[in-house]
TIDO-5042 format. One line per field, with one value per residue (C-alpha): x, y, z; chain; residue number from 1. Coordinates in steps of 0.02 Angstrom, whole numbers, plus 50000, padded with zeros to 5 digits. Layout:
N
east	X|...
north	Y|...
up	Z|...
mol	A|...
seq	NUM|...
//
This chain:
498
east	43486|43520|43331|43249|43242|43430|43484|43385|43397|43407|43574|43517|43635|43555|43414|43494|43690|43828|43854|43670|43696|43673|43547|43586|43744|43639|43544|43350|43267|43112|43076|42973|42998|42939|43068|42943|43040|43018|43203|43232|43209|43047|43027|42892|42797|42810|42749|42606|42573|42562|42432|42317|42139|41993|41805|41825|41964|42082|42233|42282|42438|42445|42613|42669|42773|42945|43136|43252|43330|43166|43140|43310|43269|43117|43214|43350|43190|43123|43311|43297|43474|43431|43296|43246|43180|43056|43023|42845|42847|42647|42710|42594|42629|42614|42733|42900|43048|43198|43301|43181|43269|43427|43432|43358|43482|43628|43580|43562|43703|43742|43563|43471|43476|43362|43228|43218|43048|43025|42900|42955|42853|42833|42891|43037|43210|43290|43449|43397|43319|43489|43600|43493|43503|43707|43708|43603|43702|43864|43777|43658|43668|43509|43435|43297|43158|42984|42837|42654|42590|42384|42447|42526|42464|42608|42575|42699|42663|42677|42847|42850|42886|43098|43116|43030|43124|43287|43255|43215|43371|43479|43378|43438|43631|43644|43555|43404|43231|43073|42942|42754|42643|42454|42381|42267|42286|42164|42240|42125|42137|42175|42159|42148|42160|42349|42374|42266|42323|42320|42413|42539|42557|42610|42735|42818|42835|42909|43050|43080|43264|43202|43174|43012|42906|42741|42661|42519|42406|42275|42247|42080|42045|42150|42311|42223|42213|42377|42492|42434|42555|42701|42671|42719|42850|42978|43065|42904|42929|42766|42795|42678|42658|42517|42443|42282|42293|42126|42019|42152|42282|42467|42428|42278|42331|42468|42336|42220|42385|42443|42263|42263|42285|42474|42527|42665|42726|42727|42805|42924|43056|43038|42928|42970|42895|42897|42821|42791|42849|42830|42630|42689|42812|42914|42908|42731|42769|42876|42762|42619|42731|42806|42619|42560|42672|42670|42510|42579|42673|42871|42948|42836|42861|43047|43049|42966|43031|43197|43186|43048|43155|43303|43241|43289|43490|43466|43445|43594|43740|43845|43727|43671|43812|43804|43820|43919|44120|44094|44129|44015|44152|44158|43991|44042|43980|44127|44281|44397|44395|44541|44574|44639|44689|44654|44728|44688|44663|44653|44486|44427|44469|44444|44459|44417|44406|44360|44236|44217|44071|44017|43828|43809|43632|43594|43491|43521|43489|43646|43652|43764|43697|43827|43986|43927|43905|44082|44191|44090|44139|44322|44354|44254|44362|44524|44479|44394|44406|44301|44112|44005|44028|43957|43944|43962|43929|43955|43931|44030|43916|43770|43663|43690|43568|43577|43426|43365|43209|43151|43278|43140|43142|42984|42993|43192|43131|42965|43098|43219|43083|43026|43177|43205|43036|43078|43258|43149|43087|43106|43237|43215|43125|43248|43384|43513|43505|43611|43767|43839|43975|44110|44073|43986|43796|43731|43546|43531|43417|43295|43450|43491|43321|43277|43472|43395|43244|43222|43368|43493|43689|43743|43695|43758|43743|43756|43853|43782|43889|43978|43808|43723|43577|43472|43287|43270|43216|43317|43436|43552|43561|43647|43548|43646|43584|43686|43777|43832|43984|44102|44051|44149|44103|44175|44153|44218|44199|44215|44243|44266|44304|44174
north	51765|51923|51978|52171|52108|52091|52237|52348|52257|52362|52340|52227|52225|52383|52248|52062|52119|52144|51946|51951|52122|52046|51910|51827|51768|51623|51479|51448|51319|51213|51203|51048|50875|50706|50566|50440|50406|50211|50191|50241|50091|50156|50100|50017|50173|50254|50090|50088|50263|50258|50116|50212|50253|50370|50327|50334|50233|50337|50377|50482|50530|50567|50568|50530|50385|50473|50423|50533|50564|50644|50751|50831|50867|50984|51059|51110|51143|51292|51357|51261|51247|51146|51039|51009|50803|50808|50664|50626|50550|50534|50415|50279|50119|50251|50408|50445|50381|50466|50332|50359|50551|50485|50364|50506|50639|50517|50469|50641|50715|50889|50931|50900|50925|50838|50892|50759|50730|50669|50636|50717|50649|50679|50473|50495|50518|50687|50605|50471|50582|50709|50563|50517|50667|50661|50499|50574|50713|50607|50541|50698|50888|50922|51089|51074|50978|50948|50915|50862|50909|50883|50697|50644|50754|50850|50981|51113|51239|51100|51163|50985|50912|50899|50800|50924|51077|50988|50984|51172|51200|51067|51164|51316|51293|51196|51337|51222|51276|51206|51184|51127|51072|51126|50976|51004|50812|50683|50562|50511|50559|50734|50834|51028|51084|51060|51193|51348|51508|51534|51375|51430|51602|51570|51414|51560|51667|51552|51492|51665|51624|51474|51483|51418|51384|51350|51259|51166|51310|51305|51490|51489|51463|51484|51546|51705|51669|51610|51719|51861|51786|51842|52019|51960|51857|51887|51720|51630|51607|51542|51395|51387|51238|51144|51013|51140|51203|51100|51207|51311|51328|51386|51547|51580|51496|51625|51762|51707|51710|51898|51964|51931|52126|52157|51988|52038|52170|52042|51893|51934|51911|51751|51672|51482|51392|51206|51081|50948|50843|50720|50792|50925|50972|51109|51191|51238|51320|51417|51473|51497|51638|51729|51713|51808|51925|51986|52093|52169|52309|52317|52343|52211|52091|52108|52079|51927|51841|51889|51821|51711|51560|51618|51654|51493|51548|51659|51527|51437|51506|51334|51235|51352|51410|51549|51487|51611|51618|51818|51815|51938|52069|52124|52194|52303|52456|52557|52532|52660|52808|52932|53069|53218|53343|53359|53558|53642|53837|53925|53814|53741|53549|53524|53352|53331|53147|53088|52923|52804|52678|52566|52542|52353|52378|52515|52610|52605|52677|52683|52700|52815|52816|52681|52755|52946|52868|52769|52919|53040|52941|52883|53090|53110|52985|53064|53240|53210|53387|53445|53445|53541|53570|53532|53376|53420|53292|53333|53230|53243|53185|53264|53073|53060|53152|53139|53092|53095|52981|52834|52673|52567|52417|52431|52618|52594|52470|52595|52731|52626|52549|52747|52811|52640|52686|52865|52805|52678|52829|52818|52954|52942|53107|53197|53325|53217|53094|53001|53083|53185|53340|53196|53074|52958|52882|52990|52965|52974|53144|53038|53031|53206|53277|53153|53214|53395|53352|53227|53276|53372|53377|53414|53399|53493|53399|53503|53434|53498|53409|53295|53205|53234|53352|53253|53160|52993|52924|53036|52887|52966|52887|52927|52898|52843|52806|52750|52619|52507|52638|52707|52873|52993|53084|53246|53204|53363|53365|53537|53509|53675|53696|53776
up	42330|42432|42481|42530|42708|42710|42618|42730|42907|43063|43159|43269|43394|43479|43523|43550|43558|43451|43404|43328|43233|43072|43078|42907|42988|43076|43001|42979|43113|43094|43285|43269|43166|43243|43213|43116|42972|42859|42863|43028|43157|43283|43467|43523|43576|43425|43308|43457|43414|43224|43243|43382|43266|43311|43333|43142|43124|43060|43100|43285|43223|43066|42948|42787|42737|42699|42709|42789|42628|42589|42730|42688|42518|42601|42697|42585|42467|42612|42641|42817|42891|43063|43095|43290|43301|43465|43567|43668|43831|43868|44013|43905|43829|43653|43616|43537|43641|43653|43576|43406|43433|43448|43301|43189|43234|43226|43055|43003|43077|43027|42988|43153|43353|43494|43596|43713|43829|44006|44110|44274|44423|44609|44624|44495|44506|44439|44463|44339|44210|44210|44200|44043|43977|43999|43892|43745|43771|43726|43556|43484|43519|43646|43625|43729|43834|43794|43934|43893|44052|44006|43935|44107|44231|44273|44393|44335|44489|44626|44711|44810|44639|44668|44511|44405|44490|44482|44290|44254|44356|44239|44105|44138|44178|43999|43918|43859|43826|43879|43765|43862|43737|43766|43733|43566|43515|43479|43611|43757|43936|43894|44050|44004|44188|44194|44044|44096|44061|44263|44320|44155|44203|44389|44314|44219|44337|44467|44349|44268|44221|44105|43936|43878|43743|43691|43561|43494|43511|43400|43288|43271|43475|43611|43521|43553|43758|43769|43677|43783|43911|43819|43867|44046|44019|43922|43953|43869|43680|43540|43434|43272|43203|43081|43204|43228|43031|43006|42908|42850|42716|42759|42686|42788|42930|42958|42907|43063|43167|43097|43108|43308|43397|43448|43397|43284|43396|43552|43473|43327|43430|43522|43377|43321|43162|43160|43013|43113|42987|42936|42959|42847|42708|42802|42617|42628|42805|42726|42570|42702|42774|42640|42562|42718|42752|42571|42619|42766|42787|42738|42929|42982|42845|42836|43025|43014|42875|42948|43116|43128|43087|43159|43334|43423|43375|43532|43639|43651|43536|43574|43517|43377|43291|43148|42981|42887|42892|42928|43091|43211|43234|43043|43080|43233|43245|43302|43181|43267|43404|43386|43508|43404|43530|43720|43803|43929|43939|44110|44210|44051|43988|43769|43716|43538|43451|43257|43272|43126|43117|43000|42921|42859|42744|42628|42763|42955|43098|43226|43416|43476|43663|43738|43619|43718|43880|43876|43807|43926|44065|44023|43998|44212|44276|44216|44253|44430|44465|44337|44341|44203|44021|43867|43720|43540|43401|43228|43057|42904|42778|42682|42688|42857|43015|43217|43275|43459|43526|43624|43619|43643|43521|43440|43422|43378|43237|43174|43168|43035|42958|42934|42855|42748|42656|42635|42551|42417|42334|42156|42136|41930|41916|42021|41968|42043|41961|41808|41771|41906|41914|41955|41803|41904|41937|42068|42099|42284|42312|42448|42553|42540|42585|42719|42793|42768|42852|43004|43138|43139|43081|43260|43409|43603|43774|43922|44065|44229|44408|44296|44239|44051|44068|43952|43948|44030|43878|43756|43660|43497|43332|43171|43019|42881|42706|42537|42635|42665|42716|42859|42923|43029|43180|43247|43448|43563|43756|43843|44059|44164|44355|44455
mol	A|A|A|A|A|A|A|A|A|A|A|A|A|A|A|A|A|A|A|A|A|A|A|A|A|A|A|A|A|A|A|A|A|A|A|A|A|A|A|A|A|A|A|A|A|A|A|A|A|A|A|A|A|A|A|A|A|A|A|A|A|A|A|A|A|A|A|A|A|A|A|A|A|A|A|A|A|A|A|A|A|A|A|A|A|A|A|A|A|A|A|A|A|A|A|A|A|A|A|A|A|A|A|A|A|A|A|A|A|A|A|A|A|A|A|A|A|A|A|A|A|A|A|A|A|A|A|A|A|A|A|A|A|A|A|A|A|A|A|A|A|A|A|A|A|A|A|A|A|A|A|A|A|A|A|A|A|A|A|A|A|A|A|A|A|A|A|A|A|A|A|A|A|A|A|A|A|A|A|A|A|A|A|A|A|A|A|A|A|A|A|A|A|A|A|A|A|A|A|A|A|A|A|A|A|A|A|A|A|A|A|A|A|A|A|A|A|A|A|A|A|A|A|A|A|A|A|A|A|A|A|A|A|A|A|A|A|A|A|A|A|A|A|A|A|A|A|A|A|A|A|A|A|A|A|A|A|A|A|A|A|A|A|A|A|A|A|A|A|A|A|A|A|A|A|A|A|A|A|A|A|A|A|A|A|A|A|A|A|A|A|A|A|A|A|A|A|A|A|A|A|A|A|A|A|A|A|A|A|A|A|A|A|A|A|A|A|A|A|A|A|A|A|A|A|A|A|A|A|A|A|A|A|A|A|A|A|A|A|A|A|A|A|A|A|A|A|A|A|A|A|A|A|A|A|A|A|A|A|A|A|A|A|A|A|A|A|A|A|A|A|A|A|A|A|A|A|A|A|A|A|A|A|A|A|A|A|A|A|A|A|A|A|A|A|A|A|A|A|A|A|A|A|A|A|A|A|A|A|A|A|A|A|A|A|A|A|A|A|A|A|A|A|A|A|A|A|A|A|A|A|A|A|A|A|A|A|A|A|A|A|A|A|A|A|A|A|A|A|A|A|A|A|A|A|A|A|A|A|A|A|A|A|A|A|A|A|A|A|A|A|A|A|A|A|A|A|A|A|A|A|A|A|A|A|A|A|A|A|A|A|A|A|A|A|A|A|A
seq	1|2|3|4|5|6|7|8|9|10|11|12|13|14|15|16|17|18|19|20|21|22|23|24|25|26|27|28|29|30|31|32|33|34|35|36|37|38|39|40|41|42|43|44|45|46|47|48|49|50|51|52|53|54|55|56|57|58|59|60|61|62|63|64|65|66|67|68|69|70|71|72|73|74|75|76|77|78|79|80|81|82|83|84|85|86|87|88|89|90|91|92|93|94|95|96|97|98|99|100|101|102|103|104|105|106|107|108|109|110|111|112|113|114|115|116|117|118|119|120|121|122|123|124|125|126|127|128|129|130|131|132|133|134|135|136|137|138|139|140|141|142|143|144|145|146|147|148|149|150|151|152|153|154|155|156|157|158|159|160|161|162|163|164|165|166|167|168|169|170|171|172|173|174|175|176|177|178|179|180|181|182|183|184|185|186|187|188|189|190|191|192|193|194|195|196|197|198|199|200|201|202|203|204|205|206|207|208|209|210|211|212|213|214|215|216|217|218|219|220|221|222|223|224|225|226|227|228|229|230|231|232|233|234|235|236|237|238|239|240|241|242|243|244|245|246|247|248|249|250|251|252|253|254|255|256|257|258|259|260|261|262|263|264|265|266|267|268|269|270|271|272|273|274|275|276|277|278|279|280|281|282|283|284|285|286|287|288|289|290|291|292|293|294|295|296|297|298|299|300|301|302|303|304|305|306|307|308|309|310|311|312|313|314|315|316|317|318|319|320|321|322|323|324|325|326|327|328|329|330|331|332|333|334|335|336|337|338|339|340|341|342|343|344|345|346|347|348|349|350|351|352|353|354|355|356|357|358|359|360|361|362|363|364|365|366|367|368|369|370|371|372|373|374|375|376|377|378|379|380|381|382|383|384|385|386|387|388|389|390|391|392|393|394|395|396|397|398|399|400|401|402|403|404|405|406|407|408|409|410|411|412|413|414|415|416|417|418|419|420|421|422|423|424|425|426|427|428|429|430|431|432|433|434|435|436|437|438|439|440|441|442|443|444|445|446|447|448|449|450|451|452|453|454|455|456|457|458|459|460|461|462|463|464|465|466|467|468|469|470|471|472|473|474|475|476|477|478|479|480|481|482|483|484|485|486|487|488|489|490|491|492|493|494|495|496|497|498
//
């Protein structure tokens, strides 16, 4: 069923490129499952892991006693498309193997990838762990690599470590991520000094090309400490998952996570969800967030329930392939640029061109920065002898406005969010409504007025030495509402000689 979030998405391609424009072309991920399944055949570290008790003899790790069969059922259930199966290497005689990994993914092919784990000493190999990695490679897709650093005592800043830099480098040219688990687990011999926030923050900026992500944080402690590392690094992505839900139901444990300051605005973009199944049904992960974002407000709500299972298909787009058969380029943004007439009078150079672009969602907000900047410099480098002049941009249509501000992503995504609220107004009490002059259902009068009142229907750019006289942080947008449509653009550039 076709949601709000989708009929009213931003174009993202503005923000992650033009083959992630429409998000809903790319399947939902649960970033974290653990392969512990009763008809799946378990290594020795993983049967010596399901028996480790506590001081009150329950179980360390706790699951439930599923088939595979019934994990897919959840995740069909939750609208899940890919499920991620993690391995553990603690370096102990208890864990999940990688072989548990590959026997789960090969009997589920179609539904799941690996996330294999090593434990990258100064003593090992790195030549043994990548030719590992190579084998799996032939049997599973591998997405990624995960590294308990507090559980064997990895020192992820030590550059002496070759095996452990000769990984992030493997890492990287495959396109994997990196997840580094914090460490809140009941297992003994935890030790917390290998995962501070000042051994994690200089790890991430060493290795600033790698991906990484991580997880196991717990909401109601040091989420809060550790999340305010993504403001520094934007190759370091969050993983929330229900290992530290204790105390909490999926509802308000995503409340407590939405209620810490800037977290939204920080992470909605490199945010991953995992069930951590079979702990927990990936189904109630999903009711937790729909449950929570229902009381927040529309731009951020449709933000997250749009993205924040889809975020890992940014990773890797071999691995992760979209899951529609509408292929990226139906939702390009520029459908055709004609050149109508180009003459020259006396000193002075007109070149006039028509522009058609395409809206994909009812209301959107279109950049028109890189489509000025390409013909502006196209027309310089033909005419090299011409150096001031003048930009003028015209619209067609009476729902449509030029808007100039900031093209940074937040404020891009408040501004769209903006006019998508203005456009929900009930237009029932209008004039324009019901049965219009041409026989038709014509009860658009939001669109109108917000036309006639944010922007403007044309806009002038003066050329000065064959450079635009504008703002460093001026960007220009077309507003278009009642779409999805084409719109057309009236696009002249006057040069003179001086």
């Amino acid at each position: 069923m076709t949601s709000l979030e989708r009929l009213y998405q931003p174009d993202y391609g503005c923000i992650f490129g033009q083959q992630h424009a429409n998000a809903f072309l790319f399947g939902e991920i649960d970033s974290l499952i653990w392969p512990v399944f009763q008809d799946i055949k378990s290594s020795d570290q993983l049967r010596n892991l399901l028996a480790l008790q506590n001081s009150n003899r329950n179980r360390t790790f706790y699951h439930r006693n599923i088939k595979l069969e019934d994990l897919k059922g959840e995740l069909n259930c939750a609208g899940i498309d890919i499920g991620l199966i993690q391995a553990m290497d603690l370096g102990r005689t208890y864990g999940i193997s990688n072989q548990d990994v590959v026997n789960t993914v090969k009997q589920g092919k179609g539904y799941f990838k690996g996330i294999l784990s090593y434990n990258p000493s100064e003593n090992d190999n790195a030549d043994e762990i990548i030719s590992d990695i190579n084998k799996k490679e032939m049997q599973i897709d591998v997405v990624g690599i995960a590294l308990y650093p507090s559980f064997t005592k990895l020192n992820l800043t030590d550059e002496t470590n070759s095996s452990l830099v000769d990984l992030l480098k493997f890492c990287l040219d495959r396109n994997y991520f990196i997840k580094i688990d914090i460490g809140n687990w009941q297992f003994p011999n935890n030790h917390a000094q290998f995962t501070t926030v000042d051994k994690l923050k200089k790890f991430f900026s060493r290795y600033s090309e790698n991906r990484f992500i991580m997880s196991g944080l717990d909401p109601s402690g040091d989420l809060n400490l550790y999340y305010q590392l993504m403001k520094l690094h934007d190759n370091l992505w969050i993983e929330i998952d229900p290992r530290t839900m204790g105390g909490f139901n999926p509802l308000n444990f995503f409340k407590r996570i939405f209620k810490i300051p800037g977290f939204i605005q920080n992470s909605w973009s490199r945010l991953t969800i995992g069930s951590a199944a079979p702990t927990l049904e990936i189904s109630q992960m999903r009711r937790g967030l729909l449950e929570a974002t229902e009381q927040l407000k529309f731009s951020q709500r449709s933000i997250l329930r749009t993205w924040a299972f889809r975020n890992l298909n940014r990773v890797n787009e071999i691995k992760f392939k979209r899951i529609s058969e509408m292929k990226p380029e139906a939702f390009k943004l520029v459908r055709k640029i004609q050149k109508i007439q180009s003459y020259m009078k006396n000193d002075e150079l007109v070149v006039d061109y028509k522009i058609t672009l395409r809206s994909f969602s009812i209301t959107q907000l279109l950049s028109l920065t890189p489509i000025i900047n390409e013909l502006f410099q196209e027309t310089l480098k033909d005419n090299p002898d011409y150096n001031d002049g003048e930009i003028f941009i015209r619209s067609y249509h009476t729902t449509t406005s030029l808007i100039i501000n900031e093209h940074e992503y937040g404020n891009y995504l408040d501004l769209h969010f903006k006019f998508v609220n203005l456009t929900r107004e009930d237009s029932a009490n209008f004039m324009h409504t019901l049965s219009a002059l041409e026989n038709r259902a014509d009860y658009n009068h939001p669109d109108h007025a917000i036309a006639s009142t944010y922007g403007q229907r044309q806009l002038t750019l003066p050329i000065i030495n064959r450079s635009l006289e504008i703002g460093s942080r001026e960007h220009f947008y077309v507003l278009v509402t009642f779409g999805p449509r084409s719109i057309n653009l009236f696009f002249r550039m006057k040069l003179i000689k001086i």
